[in-house]
N, C-alpha and C positions, 0 to 999 in steps of 0.2 A: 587722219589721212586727208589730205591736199589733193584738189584736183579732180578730174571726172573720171567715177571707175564705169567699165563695159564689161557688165559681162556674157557670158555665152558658152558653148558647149562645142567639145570635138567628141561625139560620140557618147560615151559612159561620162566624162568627167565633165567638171564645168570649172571654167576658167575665168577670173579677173582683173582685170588689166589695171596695172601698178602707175604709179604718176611718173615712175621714172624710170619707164619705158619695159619693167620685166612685165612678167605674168603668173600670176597666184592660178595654181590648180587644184584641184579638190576632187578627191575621190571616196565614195563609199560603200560599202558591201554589210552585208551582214549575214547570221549565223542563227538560225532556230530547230531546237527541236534533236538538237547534233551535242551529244557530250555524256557525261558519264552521274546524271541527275536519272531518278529514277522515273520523270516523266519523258522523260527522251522518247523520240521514236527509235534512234540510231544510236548505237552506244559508239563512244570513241572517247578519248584519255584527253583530258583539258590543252596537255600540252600541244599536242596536234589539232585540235579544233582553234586553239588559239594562233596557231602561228599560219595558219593558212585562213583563217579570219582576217589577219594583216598582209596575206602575199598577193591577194585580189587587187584590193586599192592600191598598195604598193606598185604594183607592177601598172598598174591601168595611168598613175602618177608618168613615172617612168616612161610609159610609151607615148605619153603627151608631148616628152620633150624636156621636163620637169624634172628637178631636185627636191627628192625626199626630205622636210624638215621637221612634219610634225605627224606623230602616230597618237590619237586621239582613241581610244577606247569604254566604250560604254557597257559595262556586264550588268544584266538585267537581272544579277543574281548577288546573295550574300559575299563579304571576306571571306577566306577563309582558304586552306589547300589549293580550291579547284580556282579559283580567282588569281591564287600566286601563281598557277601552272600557267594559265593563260598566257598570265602579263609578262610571267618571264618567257616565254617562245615571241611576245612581241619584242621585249629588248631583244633578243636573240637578233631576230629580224632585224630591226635598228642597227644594231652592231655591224650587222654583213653590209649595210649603205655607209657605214663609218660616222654613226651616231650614235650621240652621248647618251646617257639612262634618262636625260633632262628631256628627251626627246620625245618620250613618252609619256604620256599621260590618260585619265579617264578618270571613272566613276563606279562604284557599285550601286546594289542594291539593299540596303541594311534598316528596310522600315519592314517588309513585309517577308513572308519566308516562302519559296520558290517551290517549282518541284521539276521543272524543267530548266533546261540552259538556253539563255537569250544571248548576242552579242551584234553589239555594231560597233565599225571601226570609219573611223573618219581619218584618210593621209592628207596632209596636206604639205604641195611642192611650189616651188618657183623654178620658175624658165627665165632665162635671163631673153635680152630684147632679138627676135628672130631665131628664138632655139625651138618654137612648138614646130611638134613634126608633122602632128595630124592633115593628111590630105598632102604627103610630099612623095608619095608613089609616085611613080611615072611609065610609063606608057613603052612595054617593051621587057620590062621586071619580071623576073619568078618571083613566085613567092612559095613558100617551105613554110611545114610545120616542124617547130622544134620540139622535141618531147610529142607523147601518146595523147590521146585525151581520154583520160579517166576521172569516175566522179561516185563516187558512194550510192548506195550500198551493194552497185555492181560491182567495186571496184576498194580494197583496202589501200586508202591512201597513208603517207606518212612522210616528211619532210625531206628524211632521205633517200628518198624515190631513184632511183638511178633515172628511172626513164621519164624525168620529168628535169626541166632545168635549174637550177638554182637561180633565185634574183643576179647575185655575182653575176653567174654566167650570162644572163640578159643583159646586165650593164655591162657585160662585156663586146655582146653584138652590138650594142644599140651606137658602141665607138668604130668597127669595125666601118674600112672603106667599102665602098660600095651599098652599103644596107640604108636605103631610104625609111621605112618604117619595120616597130611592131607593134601588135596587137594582139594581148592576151584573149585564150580563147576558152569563154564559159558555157554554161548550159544550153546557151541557141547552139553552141555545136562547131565546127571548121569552116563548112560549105557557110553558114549564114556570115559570121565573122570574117570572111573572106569576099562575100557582097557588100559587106559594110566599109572595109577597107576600098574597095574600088570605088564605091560612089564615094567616101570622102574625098578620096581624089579626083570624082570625074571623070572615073574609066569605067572601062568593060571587063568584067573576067571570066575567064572560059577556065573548068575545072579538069584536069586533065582526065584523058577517056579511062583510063586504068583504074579510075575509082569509081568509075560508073553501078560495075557490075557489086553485087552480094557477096562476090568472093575475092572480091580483091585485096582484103587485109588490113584495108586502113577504112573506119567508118568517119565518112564526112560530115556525118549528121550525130553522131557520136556525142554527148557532153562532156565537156572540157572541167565539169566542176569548179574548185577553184583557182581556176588558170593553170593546169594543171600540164598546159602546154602556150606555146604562143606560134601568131604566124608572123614570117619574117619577110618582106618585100625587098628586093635587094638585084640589083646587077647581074646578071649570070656569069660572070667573072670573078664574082664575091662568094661563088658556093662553095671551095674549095676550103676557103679558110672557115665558112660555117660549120665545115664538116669537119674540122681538125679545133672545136670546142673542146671536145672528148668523144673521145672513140665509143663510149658505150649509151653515146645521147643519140633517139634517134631523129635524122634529119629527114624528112618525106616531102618530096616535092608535090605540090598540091595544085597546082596550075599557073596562068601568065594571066598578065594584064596590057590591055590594048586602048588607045585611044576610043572616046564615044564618036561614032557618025554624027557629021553638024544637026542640030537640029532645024 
């Protein structure tokens, strides 16, 4: 590589800047202590511990502004069944972005014998020159949760989740007119991922009153696990088509962002 790289961080991801002119993104998450090993604390089936071990950084890629190219996977554990389970719910994943099996790659564990299940996934995207979104809210935007936020062992997750959205479905907003950002939403919760998104962009947001109360149905402080919802900043002109994703995704508006007073 030629040339001086910069790099830096939108949030979760961190970013390096290409000589000619894109931007290399990098997102990571990992997976302890979740799988179907007898030191687990949480029992769950390889194939669902794996494929939402890859939908975190996926998605965190994606809402940088980013093309998915590389799904790098590290199991802290032996070959064998639960290792294929894994890595096949990651191609899975790959496939839905419209990547090759090449796409994927990692490593086991085959010196020592385990008793628990380990995972780190490493995605790596490029944004081509002026496509990162991070910090392109603006001042006047709702922004909406898509999907619920649920997270284990409150909550039985599984890939087919109706009430959570598929990747697809996210690169399908993230083209939609009107929609300035999104931002997957993890275990800090809706209400904090919702302070994050305004100050990258240097606004104010006020959460609407309706979620104030204990009973109002949606918990703001709720964990999102993994990204098991996102929120979406957008137009309020552009709700309409958010809500005509699919009829059975649900869409909750979660409050507005306002310019910051000068300092």
């Amino acid at each position: 590589m030629t040339g001086t790289a910069v790099t830096g961080r939108i949030r979760d991801v961190t970013t390096l800047a290409l000589p000619d002119g894109s931007t290399m993104v990098v997102a990571c998450d990992s997976v302890g202590g979740i799988g179907p090993k007898p030191g687990d604390t949480v029992a769950a089936d390889p194939y669902t511990v794996g494929y939402f071990a890859a939908r975190t950084p996926v998605l965190e890629v994606l809402a940088a502004g980013a093309v998915p190219r590389l799904v790098v996977n590290n199991l802290c554990f032996e070959t064998g069944p639960v290792a294929d389970a894994m890595i096949a719910a990651m191609s899975d994943l790959a496939r839905e972005l419209g990547l090759d099996a090449g796409a994927v790659t990692g490593s086991t564990e085959d010196n020592v014998t385990t008793t628990s299940t380990a995972v780190g996934v490493t995605v790596v995207g490029i944004a081509e020159a002026g496509r990162l979104r991070g910090g392109s809210s603006r001042a006047g935007d709702i922004v909406v949760c898509l999907g619920l936020p649920r997270s284990a062992p409150a909550h039985t997750l599984t890939p087919a989740d109706r009430a959570m959205p598929t990747v697809a479905e996210v690169v399908r907003v993230l083209h939609m007119p009107g929609v300035r950002e999104v931002l997957p939403v993890g275990s800090r919760g809706v209400a904090a991922e919702f302070a994050a998104l305004a100050a990258t962009a240097g606004l104010r947001h006020q959460i609407d009153d309706r979620h104030s109360g204990q009973d109002s149905g949606f918990d703001v402080h709720a964990s999102g696990g993994p990204a098991s919802c996102v929120l979406v900043s957008l137009s309020s002109g552009a709700l309409v088509g958010l809500r005509a994703i699919r009829a059975d995704l649900p869409v909750t508006v979660i409050g507005k962002l306002s310019s910051s007073p000068p300092t």
